[in-house]
Kinemage of the C-alpha trace (Angstrom):
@kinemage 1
@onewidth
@group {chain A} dominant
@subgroup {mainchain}
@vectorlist {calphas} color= white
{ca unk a 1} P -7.757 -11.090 -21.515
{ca unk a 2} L -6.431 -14.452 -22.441
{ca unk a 3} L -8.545 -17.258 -20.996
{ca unk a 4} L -7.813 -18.802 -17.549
{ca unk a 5} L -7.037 -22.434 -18.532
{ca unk a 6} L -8.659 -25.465 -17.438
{ca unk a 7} L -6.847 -27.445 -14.373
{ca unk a 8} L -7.472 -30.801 -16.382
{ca unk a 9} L -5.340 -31.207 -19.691
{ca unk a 10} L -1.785 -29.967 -18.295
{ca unk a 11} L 1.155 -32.117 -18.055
{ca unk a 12} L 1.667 -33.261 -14.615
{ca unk a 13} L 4.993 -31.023 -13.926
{ca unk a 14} L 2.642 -27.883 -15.596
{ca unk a 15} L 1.711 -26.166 -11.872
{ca unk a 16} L -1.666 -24.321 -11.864
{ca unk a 17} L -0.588 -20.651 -10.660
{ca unk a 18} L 1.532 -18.147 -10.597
{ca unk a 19} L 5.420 -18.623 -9.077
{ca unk a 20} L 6.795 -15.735 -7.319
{ca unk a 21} L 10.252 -15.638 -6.031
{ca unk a 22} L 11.629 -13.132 -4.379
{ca unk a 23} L 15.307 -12.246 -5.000
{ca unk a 24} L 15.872 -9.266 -2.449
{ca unk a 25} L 14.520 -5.760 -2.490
{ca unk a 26} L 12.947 -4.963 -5.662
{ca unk a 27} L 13.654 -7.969 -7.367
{ca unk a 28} L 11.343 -10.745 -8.212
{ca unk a 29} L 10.944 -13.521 -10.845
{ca unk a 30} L 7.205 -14.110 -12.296
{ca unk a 31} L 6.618 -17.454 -13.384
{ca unk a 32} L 3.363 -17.730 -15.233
{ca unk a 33} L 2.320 -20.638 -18.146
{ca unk a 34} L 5.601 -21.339 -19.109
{ca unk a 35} L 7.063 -17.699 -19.258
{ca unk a 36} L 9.577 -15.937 -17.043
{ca unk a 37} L 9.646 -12.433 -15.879
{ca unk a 38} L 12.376 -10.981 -13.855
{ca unk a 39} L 11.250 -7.482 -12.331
{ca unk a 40} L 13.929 -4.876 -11.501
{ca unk a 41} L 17.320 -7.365 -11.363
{ca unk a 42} L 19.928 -6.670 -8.699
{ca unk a 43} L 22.035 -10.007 -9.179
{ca unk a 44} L 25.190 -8.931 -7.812
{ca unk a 45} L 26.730 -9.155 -4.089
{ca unk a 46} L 26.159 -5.382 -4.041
{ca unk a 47} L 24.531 -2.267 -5.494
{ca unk a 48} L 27.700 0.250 -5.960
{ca unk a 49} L 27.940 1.754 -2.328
{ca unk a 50} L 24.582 0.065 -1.314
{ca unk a 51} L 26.013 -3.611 0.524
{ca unk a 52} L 23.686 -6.680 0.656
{ca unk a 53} L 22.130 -8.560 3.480
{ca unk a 54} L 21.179 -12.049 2.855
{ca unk a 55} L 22.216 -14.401 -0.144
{ca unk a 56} L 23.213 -13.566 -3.753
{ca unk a 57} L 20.705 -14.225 -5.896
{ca unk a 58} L 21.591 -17.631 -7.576
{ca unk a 59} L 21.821 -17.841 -11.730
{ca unk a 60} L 18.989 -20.685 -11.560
{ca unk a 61} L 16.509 -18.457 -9.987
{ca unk a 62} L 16.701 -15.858 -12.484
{ca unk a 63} L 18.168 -17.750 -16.509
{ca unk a 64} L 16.513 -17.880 -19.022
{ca unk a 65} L 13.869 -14.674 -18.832
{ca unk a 66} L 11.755 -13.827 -21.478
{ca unk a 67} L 11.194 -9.944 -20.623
{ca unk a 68} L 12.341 -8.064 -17.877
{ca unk a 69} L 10.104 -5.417 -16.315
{ca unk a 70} L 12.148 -2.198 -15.115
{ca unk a 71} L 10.367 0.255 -13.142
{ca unk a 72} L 12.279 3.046 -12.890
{ca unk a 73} L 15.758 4.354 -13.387
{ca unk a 74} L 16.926 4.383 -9.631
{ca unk a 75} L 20.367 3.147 -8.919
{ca unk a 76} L 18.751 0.441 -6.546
{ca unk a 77} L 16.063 -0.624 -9.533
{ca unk a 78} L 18.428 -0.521 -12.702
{ca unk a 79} L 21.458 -1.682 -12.417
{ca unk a 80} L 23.456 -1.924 -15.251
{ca unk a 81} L 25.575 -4.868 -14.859
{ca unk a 82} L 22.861 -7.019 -13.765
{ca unk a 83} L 20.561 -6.019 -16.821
{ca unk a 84} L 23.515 -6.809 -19.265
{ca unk a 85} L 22.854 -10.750 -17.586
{ca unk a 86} L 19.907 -10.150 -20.121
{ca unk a 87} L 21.427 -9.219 -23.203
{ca unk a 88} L 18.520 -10.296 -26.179
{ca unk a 89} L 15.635 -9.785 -23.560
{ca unk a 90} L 12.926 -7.489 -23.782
{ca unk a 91} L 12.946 -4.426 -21.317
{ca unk a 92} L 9.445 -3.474 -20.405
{ca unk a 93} L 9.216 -0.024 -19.246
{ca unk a 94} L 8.196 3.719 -20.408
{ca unk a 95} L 9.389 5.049 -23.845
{ca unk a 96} L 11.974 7.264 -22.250
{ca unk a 97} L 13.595 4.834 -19.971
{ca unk a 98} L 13.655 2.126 -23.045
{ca unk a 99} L 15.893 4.658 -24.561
{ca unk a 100} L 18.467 4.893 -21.880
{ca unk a 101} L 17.923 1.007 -21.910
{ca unk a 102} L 18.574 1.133 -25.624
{ca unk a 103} L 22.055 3.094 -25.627
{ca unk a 104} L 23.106 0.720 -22.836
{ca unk a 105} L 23.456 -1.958 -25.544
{ca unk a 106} L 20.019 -3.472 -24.545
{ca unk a 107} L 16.271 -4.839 -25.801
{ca unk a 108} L 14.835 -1.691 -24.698
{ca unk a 109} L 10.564 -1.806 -25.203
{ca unk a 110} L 9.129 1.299 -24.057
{ca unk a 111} L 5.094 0.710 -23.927
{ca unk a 112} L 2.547 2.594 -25.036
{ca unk a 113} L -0.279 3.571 -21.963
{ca unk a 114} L -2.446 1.122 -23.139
{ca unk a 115} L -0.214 -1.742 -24.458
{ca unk a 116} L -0.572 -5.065 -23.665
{ca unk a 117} L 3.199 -6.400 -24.832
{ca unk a 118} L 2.898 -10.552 -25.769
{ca unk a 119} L 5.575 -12.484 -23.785
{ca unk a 120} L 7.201 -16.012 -25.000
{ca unk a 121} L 6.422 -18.133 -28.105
{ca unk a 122} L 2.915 -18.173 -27.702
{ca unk a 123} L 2.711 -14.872 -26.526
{ca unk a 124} L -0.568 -16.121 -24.141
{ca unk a 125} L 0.935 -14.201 -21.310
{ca unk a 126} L 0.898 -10.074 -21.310
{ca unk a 127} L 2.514 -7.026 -19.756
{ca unk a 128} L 1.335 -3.480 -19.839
{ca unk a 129} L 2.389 -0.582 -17.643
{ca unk a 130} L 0.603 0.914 -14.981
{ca unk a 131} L 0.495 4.297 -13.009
{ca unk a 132} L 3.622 4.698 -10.110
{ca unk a 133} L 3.682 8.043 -8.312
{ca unk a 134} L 7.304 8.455 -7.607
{ca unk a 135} L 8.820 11.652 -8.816
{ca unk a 136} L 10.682 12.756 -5.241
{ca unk a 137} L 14.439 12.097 -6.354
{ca unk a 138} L 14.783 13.803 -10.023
{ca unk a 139} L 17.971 12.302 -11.200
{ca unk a 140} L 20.077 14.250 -13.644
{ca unk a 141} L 21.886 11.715 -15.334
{ca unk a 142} L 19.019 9.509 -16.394
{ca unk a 143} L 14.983 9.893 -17.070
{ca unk a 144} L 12.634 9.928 -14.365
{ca unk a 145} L 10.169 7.861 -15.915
{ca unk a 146} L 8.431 5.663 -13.513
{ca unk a 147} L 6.197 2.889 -13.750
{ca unk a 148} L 4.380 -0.588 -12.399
{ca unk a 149} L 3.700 -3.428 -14.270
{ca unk a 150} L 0.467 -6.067 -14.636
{ca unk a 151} L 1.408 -9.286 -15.902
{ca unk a 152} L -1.325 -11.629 -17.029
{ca unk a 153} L -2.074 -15.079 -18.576
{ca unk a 154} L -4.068 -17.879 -18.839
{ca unk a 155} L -3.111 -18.956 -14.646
{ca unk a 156} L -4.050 -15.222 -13.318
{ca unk a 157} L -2.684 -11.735 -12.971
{ca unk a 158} L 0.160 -10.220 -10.967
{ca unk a 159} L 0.352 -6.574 -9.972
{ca unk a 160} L 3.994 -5.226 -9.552
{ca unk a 161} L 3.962 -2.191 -8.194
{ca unk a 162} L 7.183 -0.475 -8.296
{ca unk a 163} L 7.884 2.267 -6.045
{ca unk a 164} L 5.047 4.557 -5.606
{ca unk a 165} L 3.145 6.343 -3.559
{ca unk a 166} L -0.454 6.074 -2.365
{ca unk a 167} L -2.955 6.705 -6.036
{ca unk a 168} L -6.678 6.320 -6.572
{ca unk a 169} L -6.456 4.472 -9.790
{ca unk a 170} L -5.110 1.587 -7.554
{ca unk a 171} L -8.795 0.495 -7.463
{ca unk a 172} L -8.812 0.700 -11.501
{ca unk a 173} L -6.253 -2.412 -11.478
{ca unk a 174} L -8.501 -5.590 -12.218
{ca unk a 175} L -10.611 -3.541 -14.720
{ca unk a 176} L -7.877 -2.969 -17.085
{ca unk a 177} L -6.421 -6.313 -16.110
{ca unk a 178} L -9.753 -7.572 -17.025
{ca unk a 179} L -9.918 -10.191 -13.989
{ca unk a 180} L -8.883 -9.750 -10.504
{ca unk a 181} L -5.482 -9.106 -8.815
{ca unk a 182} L -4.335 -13.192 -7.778
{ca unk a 183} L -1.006 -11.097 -6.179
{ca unk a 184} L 0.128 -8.259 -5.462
{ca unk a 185} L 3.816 -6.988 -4.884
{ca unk a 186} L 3.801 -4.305 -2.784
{ca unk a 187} L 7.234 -2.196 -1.383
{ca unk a 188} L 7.022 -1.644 2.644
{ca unk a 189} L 10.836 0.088 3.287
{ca unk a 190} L 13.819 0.948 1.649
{ca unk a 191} L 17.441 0.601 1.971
{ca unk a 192} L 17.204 3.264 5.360
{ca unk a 193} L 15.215 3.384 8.553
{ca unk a 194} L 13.467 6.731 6.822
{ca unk a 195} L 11.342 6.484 3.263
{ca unk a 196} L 11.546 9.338 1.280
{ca unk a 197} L 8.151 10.615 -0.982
{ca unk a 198} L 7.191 8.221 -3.253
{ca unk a 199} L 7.340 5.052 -1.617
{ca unk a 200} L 4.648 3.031 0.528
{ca unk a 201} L 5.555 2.050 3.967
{ca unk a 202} L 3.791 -0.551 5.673
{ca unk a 203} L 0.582 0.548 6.010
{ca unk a 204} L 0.080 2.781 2.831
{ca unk a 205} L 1.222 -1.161 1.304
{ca unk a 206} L -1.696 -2.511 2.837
{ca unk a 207} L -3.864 0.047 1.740
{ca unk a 208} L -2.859 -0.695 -2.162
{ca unk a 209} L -3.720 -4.062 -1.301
{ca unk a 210} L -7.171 -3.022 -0.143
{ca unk a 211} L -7.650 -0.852 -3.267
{ca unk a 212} L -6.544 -2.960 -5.831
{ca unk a 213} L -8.624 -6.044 -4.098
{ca unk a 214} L -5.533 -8.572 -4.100
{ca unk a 215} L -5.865 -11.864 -2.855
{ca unk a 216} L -2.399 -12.255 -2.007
{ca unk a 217} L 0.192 -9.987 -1.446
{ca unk a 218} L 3.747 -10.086 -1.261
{ca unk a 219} L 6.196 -7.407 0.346
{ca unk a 220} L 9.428 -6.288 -1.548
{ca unk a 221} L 11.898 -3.301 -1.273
{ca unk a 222} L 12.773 -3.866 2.225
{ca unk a 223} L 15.445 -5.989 4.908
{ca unk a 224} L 17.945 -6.337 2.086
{ca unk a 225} L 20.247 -3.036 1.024
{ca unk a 226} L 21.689 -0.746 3.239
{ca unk a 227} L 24.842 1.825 3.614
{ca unk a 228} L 27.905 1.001 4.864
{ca unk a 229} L 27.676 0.332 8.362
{ca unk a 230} L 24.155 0.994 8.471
{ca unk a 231} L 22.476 -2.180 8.814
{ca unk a 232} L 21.825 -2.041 12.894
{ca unk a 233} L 21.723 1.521 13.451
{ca unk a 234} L 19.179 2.093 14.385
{ca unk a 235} L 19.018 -1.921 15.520
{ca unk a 236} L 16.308 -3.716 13.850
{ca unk a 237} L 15.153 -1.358 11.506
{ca unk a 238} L 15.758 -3.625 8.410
{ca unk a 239} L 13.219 -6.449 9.598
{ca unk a 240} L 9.917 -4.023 11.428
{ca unk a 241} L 8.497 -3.212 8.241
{ca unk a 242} L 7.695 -7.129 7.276
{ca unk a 243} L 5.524 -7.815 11.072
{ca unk a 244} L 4.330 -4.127 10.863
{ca unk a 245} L 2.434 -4.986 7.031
{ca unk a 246} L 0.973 -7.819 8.308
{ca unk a 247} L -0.740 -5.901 10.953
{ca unk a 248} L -1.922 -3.504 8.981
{ca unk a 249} L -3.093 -5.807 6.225
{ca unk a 250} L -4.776 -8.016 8.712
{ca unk a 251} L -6.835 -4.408 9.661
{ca unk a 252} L -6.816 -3.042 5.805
{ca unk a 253} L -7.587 -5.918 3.745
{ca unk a 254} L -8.591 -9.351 5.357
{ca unk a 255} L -9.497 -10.814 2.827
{ca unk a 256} L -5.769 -10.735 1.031
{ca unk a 257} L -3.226 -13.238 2.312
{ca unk a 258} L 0.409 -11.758 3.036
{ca unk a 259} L 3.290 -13.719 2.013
{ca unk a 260} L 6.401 -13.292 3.626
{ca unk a 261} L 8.804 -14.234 1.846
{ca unk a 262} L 12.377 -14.685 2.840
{ca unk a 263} L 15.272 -13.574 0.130
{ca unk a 264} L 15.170 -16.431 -2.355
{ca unk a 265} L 12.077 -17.819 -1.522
{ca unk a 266} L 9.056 -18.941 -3.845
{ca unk a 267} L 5.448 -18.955 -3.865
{ca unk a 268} L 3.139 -20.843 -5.823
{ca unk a 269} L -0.549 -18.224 -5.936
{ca unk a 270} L -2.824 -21.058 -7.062
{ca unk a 271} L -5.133 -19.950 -9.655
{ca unk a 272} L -8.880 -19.567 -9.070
{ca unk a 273} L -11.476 -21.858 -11.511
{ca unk a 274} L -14.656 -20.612 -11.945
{ca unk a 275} L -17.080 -23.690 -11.259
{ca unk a 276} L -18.296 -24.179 -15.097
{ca unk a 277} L -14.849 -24.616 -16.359
């Protein structure tokens, strides 16, 4: 694993830490040592019949990526229009969804198991794919392929989960990371008051969180999409799952600190130095 660097020796505008932003649902920008990562992009006002609650995502908070992670072929995870905004970009995902990727007109990368893909210039900051449980909605039209994502460099190492279910290699994460989890983000809901198999709900979220030993966690895939008319039936489904993971993180895994996010905002996960460094 690449070195953590040293706090002293960085321009003053060079943060210490990992920048998460969180775009809506499943999408999220990684900012790590210079290098961008957009995960999953739904840029548009909508997602085909799905409609949007909350802002647009704006071009600032997503230009200029140097790889985009996709985690599965889902409707509400790859949209085509919005992954055209990255035409020359690396797609990081399985072999068989890099080839759908690929005859979209795209950078397609599908990873090996045990890949470690170098990101930017320097290529100090990696990706490699990780296990996702989520096999519930076979689509016919497009591989079913699914996948998280670790992201590491010199500042830490983020976890993205993707939509999964519940697996016991969770507590394998910061071995092949090779240093702990500094965040984790975790899915809580979905774009309807029910989840389907293969996705965590509150609680199951905070359990990842507890196996994987994160020290921060942040909760995606929820209080943005929903049908047509569907956004207060039943009322307030679209914001319980946010208080409801905090509760059961506070019970699962005190030790990890839960950011909640609203749509758009950012995080800065400072990095941990050990004290000879």
């Amino acid at each position: 694993m690449p070195k953590r660097r040293k706090p002293h020796g960085r321009e003053e505008n060079d943060a210490l830490g990992i920048v998460v932003t969180w775009l809506g649902h499943s999408t999220a920008v990684v900012d790590l040592d210079g290098v961008r990562i957009v995960a999953d992009p739904l840029l548009r006002r909508n997602n085909g019949i799905l409609r949007r609650r909350g802002i647009q995502p704006v071009r600032a908070a997503w230009e200029a990526a140097d790889a985009v992670l996709l985690s599965h072929l889902h409707h509400d995870h790859a949209e085509v229009p919005s992954l055209k905004l990255f035409q020359g970009v690396p797609v990081l995902t399985a072999p068989a969804n890099a080839t759908w990727v690929r005859r979209k007109g795209l950078d397609g990368r599908g990873l090996a198991d045990d890949e470690w893909f170098p990101v930017g210039a320097e290529g100090h900051v990696e990706v490699r794919l990780v296990e996702a449980i989520h096999d519930s909605r076979p689509m016919p039209h497009r591989p079913n392929a699914a996948n998280g994502h670790l992201v590491r460099g010199p500042s830490g190492v983020a976890w993205l989960a993707g939509d999964t279910d519940l697996y016991p290699g969770m507590a394998a994460l910061s071995e092949i990371a090779g240093g702990s989890i500094d965040v984790a983000l975790v899915p809580i809901g979905g774009w309807g008051p029910r989840l389907s198999p293969g996705h965590m709900g509150p609680q199951e979220a905070a359990v990842a969180c507890r196996l994987s030993a994160a020290r921060h966690a942040v909760p995606v895939h929820w209080k943005t999409l929903h049908v047509p008319a569907g956004e207060m039936v039943p009322r307030g489904w679209m914001d319980v799952a946010g208080p409801r993971f905090l509760e059961a993180l506070a019970a699962e895994a005190p030790d990890c600190r839960a950011v909640d996010l609203d749509i758009g905002g950012s995080v800065t996960i400072p990095t941990v130095v050990s004290p000879g460094d």
